[in-house]
KOLVEX-406629 format. One line per 3 residues: their letters; for each residue x, y, z of C-alpha. Coordinates in pm, 1 decimal, padded with zeros to 6 digits, always signed. Last residue first. Layout:
// KOLVEX-406629
A> X Y Z; ...
//
This chain:
// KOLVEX-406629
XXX> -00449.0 +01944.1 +02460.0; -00677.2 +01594.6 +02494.6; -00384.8 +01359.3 +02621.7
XXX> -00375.0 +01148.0 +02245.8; -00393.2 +01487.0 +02033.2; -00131.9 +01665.5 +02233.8
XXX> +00085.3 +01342.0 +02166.3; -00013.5 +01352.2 +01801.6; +00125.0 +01713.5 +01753.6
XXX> +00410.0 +01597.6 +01945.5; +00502.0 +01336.8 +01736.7; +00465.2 +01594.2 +01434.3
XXX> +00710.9 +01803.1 +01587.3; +00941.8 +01477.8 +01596.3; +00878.5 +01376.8 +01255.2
XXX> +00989.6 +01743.8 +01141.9; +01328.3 +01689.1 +01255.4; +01356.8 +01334.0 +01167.8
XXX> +01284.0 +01410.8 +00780.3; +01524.2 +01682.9 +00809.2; +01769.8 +01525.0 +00989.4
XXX> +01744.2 +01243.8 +00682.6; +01739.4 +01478.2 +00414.2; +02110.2 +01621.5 +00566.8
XXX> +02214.1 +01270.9 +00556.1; +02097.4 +01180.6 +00213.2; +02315.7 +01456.0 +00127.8
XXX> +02623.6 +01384.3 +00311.5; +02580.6 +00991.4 +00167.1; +02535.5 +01142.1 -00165.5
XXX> +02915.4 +01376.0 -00116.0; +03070.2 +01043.0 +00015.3; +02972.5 +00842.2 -00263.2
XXX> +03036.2 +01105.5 -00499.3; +03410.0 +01166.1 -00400.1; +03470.3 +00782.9 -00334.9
XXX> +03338.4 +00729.9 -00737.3; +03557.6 +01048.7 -00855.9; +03908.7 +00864.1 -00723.7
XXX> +04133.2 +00886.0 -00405.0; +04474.5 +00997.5 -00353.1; +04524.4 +01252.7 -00626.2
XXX> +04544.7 +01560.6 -00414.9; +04189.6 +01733.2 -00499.9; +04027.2 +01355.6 -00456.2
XXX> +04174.2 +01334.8 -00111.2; +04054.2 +01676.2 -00065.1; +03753.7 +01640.0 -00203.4
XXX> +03700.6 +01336.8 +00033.5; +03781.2 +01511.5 +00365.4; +03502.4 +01763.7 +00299.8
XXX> +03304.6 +01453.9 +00253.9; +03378.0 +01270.9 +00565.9; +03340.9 +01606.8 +00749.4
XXX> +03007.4 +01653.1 +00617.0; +02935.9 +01289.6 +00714.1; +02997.4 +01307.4 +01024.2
XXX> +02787.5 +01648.8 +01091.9; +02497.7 +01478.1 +00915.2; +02554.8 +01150.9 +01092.2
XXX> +02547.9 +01308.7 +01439.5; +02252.2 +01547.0 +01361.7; +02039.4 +01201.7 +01260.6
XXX> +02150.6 +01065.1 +01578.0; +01968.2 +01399.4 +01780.0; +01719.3 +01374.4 +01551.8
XXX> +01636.4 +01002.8 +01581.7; +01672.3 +01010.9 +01984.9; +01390.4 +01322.5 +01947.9
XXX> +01199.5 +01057.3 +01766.6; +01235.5 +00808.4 +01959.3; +01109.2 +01014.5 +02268.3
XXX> +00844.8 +01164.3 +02095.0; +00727.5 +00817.9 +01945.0; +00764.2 +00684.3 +02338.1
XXX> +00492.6 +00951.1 +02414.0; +00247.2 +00866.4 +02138.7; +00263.9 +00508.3 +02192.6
XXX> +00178.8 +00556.9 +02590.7; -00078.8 +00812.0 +02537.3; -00244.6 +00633.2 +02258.3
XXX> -00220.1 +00302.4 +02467.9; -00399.9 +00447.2 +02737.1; -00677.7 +00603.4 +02513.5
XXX> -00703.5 +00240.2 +02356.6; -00772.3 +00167.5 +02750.1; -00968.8 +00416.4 +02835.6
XXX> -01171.0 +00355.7 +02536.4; -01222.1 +00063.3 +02617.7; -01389.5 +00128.3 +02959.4
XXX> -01605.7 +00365.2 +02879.2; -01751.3 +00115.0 +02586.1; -01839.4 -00128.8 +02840.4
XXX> -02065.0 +00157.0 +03028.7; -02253.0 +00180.2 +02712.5; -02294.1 -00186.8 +02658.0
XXX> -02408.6 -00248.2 +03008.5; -02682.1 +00044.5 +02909.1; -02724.9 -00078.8 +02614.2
XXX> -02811.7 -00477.8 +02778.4; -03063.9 -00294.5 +03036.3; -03268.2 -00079.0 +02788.4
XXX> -03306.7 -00406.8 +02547.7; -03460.2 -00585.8 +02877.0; -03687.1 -00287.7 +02986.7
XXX> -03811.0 -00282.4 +02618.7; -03865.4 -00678.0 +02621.0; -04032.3 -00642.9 +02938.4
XXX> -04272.9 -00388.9 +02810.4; -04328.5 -00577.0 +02487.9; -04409.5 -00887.9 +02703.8
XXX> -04744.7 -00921.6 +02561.5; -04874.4 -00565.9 +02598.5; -05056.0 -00663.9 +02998.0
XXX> -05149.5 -00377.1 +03250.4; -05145.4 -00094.7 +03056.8; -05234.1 +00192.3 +03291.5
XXX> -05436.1 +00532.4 +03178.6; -05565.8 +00725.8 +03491.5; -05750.9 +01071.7 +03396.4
XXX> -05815.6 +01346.2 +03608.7; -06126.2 +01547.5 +03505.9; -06301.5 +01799.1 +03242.4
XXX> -06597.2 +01764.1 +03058.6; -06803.5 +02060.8 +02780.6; -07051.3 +02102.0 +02628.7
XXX> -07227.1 +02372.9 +02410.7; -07502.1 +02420.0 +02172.4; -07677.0 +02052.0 +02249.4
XXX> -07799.5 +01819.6 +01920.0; -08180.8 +01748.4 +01942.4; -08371.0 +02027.3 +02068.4
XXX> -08214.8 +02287.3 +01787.8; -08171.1 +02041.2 +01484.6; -08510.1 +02174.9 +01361.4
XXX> -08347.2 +02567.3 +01438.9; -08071.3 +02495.5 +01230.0; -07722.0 +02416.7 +01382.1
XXX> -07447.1 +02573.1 +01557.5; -07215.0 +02362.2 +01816.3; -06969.6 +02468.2 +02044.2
XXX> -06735.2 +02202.6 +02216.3; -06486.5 +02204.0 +02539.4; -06272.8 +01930.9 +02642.0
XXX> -06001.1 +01914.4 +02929.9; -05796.4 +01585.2 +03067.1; -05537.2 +01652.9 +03363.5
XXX> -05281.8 +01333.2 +03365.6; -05208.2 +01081.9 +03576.7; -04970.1 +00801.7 +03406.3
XXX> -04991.8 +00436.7 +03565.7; -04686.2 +00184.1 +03599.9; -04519.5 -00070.4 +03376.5
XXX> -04389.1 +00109.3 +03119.2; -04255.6 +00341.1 +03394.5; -03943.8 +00088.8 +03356.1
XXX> -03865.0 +00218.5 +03026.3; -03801.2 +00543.7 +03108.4; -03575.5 +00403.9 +03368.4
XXX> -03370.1 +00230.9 +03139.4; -03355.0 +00526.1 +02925.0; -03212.3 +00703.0 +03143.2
XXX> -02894.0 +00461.2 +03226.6; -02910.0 +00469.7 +02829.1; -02858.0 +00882.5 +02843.9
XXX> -02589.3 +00806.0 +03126.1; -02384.5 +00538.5 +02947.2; -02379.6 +00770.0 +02623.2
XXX> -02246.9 +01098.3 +02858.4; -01981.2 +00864.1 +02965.1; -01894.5 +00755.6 +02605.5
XXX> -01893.4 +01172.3 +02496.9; -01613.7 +01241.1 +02729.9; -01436.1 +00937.1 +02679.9
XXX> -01424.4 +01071.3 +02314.7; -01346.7 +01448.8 +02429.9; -01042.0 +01383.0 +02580.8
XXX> -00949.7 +01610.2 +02838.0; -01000.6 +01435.4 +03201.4; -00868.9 +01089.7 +03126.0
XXX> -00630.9 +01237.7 +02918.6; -00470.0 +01421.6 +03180.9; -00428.9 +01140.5 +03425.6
XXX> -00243.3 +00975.2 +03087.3; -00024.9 +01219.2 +03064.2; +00075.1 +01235.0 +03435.7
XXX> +00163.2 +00899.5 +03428.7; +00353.0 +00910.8 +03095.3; +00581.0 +01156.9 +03272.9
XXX> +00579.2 +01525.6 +03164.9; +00916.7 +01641.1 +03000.4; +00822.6 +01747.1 +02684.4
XXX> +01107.0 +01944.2 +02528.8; +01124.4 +02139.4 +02223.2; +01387.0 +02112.2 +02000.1
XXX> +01623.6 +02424.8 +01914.5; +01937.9 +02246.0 +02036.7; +01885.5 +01957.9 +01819.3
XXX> +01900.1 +02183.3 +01476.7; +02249.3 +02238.4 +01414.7; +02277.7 +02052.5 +01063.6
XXX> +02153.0 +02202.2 +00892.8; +02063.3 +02559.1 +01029.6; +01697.5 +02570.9 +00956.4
XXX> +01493.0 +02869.5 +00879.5; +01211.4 +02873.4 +01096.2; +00915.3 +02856.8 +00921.5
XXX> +00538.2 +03068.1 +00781.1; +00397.4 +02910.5 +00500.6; +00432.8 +03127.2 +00231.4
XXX> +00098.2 +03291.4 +00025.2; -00116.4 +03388.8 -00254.6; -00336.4 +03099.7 -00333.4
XXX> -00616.1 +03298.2 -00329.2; -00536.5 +03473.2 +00036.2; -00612.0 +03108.4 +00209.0
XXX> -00718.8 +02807.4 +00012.1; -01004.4 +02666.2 +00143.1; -01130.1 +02315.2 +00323.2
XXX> -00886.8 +02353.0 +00544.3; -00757.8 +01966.2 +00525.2; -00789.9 +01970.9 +00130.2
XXX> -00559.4 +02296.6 +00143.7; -00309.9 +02100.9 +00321.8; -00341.9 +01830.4 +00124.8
XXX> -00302.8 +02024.9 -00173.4; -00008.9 +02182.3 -00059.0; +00161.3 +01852.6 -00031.3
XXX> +00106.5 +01778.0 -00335.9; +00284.4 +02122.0 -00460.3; +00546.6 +02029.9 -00258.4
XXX> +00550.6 +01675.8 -00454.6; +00569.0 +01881.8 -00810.5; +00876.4 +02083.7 -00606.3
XXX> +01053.6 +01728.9 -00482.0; +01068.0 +01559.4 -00824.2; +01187.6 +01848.1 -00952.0
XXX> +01471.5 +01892.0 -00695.8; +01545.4 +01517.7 -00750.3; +01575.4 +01553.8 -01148.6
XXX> +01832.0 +01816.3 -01045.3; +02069.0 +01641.3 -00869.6; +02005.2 +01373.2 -01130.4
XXX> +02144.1 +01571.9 -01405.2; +02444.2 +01729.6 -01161.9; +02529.1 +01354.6 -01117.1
XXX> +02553.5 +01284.5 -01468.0; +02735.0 +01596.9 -01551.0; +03008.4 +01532.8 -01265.3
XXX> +03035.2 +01162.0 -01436.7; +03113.0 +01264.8 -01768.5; +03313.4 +01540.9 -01639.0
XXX> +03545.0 +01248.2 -01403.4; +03504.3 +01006.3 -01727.0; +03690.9 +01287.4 -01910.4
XXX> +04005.4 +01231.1 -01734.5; +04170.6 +01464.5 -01439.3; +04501.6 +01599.1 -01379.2
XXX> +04522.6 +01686.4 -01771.0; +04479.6 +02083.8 -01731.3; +04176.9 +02081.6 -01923.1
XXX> +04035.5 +01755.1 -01740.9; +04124.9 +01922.5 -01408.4; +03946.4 +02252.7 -01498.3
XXX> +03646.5 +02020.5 -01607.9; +03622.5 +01868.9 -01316.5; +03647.0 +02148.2 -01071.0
XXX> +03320.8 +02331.9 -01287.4; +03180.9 +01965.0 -01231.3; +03225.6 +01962.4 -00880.5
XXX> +03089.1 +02297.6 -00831.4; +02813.3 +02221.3 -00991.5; +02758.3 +01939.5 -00833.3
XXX> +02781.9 +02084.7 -00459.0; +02529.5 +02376.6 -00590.8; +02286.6 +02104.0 -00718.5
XXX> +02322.3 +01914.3 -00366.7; +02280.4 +02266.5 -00242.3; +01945.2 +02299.8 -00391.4
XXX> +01806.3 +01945.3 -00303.4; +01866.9 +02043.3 +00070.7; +01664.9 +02333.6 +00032.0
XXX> +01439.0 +02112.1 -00142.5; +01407.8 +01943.2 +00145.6; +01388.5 +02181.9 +00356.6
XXX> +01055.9 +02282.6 +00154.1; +00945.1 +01916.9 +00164.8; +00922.8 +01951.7 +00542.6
XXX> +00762.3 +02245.3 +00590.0; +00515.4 +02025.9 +00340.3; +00499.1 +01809.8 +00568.9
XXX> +00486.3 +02004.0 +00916.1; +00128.2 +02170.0 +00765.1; -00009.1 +01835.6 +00664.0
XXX> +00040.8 +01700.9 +01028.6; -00083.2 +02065.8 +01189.4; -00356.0 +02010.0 +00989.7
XXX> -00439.2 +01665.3 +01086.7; -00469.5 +01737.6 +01396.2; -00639.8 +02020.6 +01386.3
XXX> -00878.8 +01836.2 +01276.9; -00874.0 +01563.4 +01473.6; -00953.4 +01799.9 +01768.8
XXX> -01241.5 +01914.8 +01606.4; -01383.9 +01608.7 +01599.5; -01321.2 +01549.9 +01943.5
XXX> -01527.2 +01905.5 +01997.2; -01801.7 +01736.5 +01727.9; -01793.6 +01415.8 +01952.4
XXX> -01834.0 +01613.5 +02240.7; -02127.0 +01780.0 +02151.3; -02281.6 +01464.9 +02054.4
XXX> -02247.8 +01339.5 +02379.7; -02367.9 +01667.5 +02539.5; -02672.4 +01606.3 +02360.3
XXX> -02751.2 +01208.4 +02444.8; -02708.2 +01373.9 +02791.4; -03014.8 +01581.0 +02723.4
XXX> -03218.4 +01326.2 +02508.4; -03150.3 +01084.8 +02803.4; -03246.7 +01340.7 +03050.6
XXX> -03611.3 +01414.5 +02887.9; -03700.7 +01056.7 +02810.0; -03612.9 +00945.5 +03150.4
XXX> -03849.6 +01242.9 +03276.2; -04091.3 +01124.0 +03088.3; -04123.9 +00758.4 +03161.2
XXX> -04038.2 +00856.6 +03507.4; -04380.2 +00735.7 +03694.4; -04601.9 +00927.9 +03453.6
XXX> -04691.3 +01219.4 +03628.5; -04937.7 +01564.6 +03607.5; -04915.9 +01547.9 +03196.3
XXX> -05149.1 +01816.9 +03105.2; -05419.7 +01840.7 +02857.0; -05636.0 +02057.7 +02632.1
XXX> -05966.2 +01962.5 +02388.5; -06092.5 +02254.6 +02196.5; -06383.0 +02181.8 +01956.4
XXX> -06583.3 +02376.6 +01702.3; -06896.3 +02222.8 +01474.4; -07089.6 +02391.2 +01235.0
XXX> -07416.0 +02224.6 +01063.3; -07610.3 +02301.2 +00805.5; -07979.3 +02143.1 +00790.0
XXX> -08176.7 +01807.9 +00711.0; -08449.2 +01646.6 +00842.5; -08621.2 +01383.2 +00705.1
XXX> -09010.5 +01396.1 +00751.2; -09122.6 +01080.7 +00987.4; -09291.6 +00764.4 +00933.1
XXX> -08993.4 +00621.4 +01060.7; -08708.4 +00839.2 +01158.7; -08431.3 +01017.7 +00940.5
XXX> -08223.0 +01254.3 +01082.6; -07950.4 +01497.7 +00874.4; -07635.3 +01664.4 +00875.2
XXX> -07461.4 +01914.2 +00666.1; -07084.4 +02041.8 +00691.0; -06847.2 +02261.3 +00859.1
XXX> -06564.8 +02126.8 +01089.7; -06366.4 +02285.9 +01346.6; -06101.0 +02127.5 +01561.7
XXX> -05804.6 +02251.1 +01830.4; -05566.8 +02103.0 +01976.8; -05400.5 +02263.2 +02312.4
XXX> -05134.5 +02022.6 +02502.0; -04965.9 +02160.4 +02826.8; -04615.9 +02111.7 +02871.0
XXX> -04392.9 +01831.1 +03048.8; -04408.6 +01636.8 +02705.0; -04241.3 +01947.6 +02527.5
XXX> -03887.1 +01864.0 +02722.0; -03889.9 +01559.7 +02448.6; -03880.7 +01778.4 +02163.8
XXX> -03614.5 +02032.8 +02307.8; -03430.6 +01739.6 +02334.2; -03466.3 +01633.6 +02015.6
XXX> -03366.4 +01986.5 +01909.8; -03044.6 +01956.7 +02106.2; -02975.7 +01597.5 +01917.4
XXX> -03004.9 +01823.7 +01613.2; -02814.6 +02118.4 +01688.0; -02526.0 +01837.6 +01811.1
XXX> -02492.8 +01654.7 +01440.4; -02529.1 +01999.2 +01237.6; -02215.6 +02084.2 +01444.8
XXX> -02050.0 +01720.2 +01328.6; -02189.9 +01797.8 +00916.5; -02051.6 +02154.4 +00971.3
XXX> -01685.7 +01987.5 +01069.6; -01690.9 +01796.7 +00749.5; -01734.4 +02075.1 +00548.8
XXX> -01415.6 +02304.6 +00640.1; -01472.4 +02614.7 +00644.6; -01441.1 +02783.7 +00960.1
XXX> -01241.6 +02562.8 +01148.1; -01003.4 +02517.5 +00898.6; -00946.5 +02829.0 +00837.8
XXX> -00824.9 +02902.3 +01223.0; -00617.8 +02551.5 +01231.5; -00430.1 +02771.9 +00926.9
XXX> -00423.6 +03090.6 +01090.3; -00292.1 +02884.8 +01372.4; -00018.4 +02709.6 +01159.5
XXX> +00107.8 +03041.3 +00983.9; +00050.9 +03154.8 +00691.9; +00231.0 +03470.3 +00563.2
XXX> +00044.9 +03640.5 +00244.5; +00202.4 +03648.6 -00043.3; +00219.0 +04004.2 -00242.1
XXX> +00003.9 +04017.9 -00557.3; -00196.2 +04301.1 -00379.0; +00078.9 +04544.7 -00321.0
XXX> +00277.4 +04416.1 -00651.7; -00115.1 +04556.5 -00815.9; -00087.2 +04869.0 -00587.8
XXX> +00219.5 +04995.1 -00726.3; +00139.4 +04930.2 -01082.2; -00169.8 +05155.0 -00995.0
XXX> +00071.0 +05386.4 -00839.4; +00336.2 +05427.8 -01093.4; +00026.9 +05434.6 -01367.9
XXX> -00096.1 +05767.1 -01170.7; +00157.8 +05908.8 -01110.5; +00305.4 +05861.6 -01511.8
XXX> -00023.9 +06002.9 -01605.9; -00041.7 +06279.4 -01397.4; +00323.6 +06384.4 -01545.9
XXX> +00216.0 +06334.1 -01874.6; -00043.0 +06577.2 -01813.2; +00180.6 +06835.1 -01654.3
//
């Protein structure tokens, strides 16, 4: 019975550790997902909008009353002529408070600049976010992309292997010379080489993408999650983006966080130009002051117990050698520079959208021709062994025609993935 327990109990513990050591499935929104959530670089853009919403919060506090309060302890003492010094301990407590009534829009400019100068930033750290996943789902389609390759690698090896088992059975039965095995080895060799090559530069690739998330997901322990590809029937399963440039571009206009945030910029320095303007006029404000006082008895008829004053006061600057027009100036000129800045970034937004959907459109084209040639030159090689199988042709037209069916299968692949990525920088360009 014990060594029954104990077998149990080992089958289940070895059990659970293949339970845990199985990979994990990653797919490209668990991966956008990740990188959201820990990547570095996008903390440093939040931490960029918390602050410009505390400086707001700052500049809202100039609408609210002021309380200070002061309290000294000390000594103090009189001299007169002919007269006995007097000295004696003194305390002193003070509470001044105040309240901005109106200051002719310096405040208020202040206020809505540091508000809009918010929303700006906020929009940056959305576009920000947007480039993110961006470049994940960029990093994510290449290594997809390496691992057809090496799919494609894989059956090169299989096609040489097969070609050098033929050549040696030809050699033996004297059809063939020993140039053909020489030559069937050598190509196996590099065959090879190239799916090593291609496995150290998934690994790259991997990197990248980990890089990009700022974490590797389940410890290292996973697959990226794919659609198995049927080379070289793969044009069928594209997606299609119909929408006309025009309608792309409208879209933009309205999504794109960048434009977004340069609108919100020409507002905050349209504030600021008015902040700067009530440079030049008064600012009312409710003045309070109260002070307590506690001295000796020989102090008593000379220094008061209490006072206190409270009124309306008026402070205007009337003349700060041209500082205020200077300010007023400066406030102008960012303000034309701010509303500059909309426009070019509709335009390099323009261009984006315009690049970015002719790139879909080649690269759809380059898929579709890609698909041609593969197909092509699978026939072209399938026709080549046999020439080669009957005598009529020798190794060199074999291998030619079986590297050009290779390369050709690599090629759809490349284009295949290309166009995904096309989109993924189309969405990027219109703001989806």
């Amino acid at each position: 019975m014990k060594r029954l327990i104990h077998r149990v109990t080992i089958g289940l513990v070895t059990a659970s550790v293949i339970l845990c050591a199985k990979e994990q499935t990653l797919t490209i929104d668990k991966a956008i997902e990740f990188a959201l959530e820990h990547s570095p670089d996008i903390d440093i853009s939040r931490f960029d909008f918390e602050g410009a919403q505390q400086r707001s919060k700052f500049q809202k506090g100039y609408y609210l009353p002021r309380l200070d309060l002061n309290a000294a302890a000390g000594q103090s003492g009189l001299e007169y002529k002919n007269q006995d010094t007097l000295n004696g301990n003194a305390l002193l407590g003070n509470i001044s408070a105040s309240q901005l009534l109106y200051d002719f829009g310096k405040t208020s400019g202040r206020i809505s600049a540091a508000e809009e100068e918010a929303k700006a930033y906020e929009a940056q750290m959305n576009q920000f976010i947007s480039s993110k996943i961006l470049q994940i789902k960029i990093r994510f389609y290449d290594v997809l992309k390496i691992k057809s390759i090496i799919s494609v690698n894989k059956k090169n090896i299989e096609l040489q292997e097969g070609q050098l088992k033929r050549a040696k059975r030809y050699y033996e039965s004297g059809i063939k010379t020993i140039i053909d095995v020489t030559d069937a080895e050598v190509g196996l060799t590099q065959a090879k080489l190239e799916l090593n090559n291609s496995e150290y530069e998934l690994k790259s690739r991997l990197a990248l993408l980990e890089q990009a998330m700022g974490y590797t997901p389940y410890n290292g322990q996973y697959i990226l999650s794919e659609n198995k590809l049927d080379l070289p029937y793969v044009s069928k399963r594209l997606p299609r983006v119909n929408t006309s440039i025009p309608q792309l571009e409208g879209f933009a206009y309205e999504h794109r966080y960048e434009l977004q945030s340069s609108k919100y910029l020409a507002q905050s320095a349209k504030h600021i130009v008015e902040s700067e303007k009530g440079g030049y006029l008064p600012t009312l404000a409710l003045a309070g002051d109260y002070q307590a006082q506690d001295v000796e008895s020989d102090f008593a008829t000379l220094t008061p117990e209490k006072q206190w004053q409270a009124g309306v006061t008026l402070n205007w600057n009337l003349y700060a050698g041209n500082q205020t027009d200077a300010s007023v100036q400066e406030a102008k000129i960012s303000s034309l520079q701010a509303a500059s800045r909309i426009e070019d970034i509709r335009i390099q937004i323009k261009q984006q959208v315009v690049d970015s959907s002719l790139f879909v459109l080649r690269t759809k084209d380059g898929v579709i021709l890609s698909e041609s040639i593969a197909k092509a030159s699978e026939q072209k090689f399938i026709q080549a062994q046999k020439r080669y199988e009957n005598d009529l042709s020798d190794y060199i037209e074999l291998q030619e025609a079986r590297q050009g069916y290779v390369n050709a299968l690599g090629d759809l692949v490349t284009a295949y993935y290309n166009y995904y990525i096309a989109i993924a920088r189309l969405d990027f360009a219109i703001g989806r």
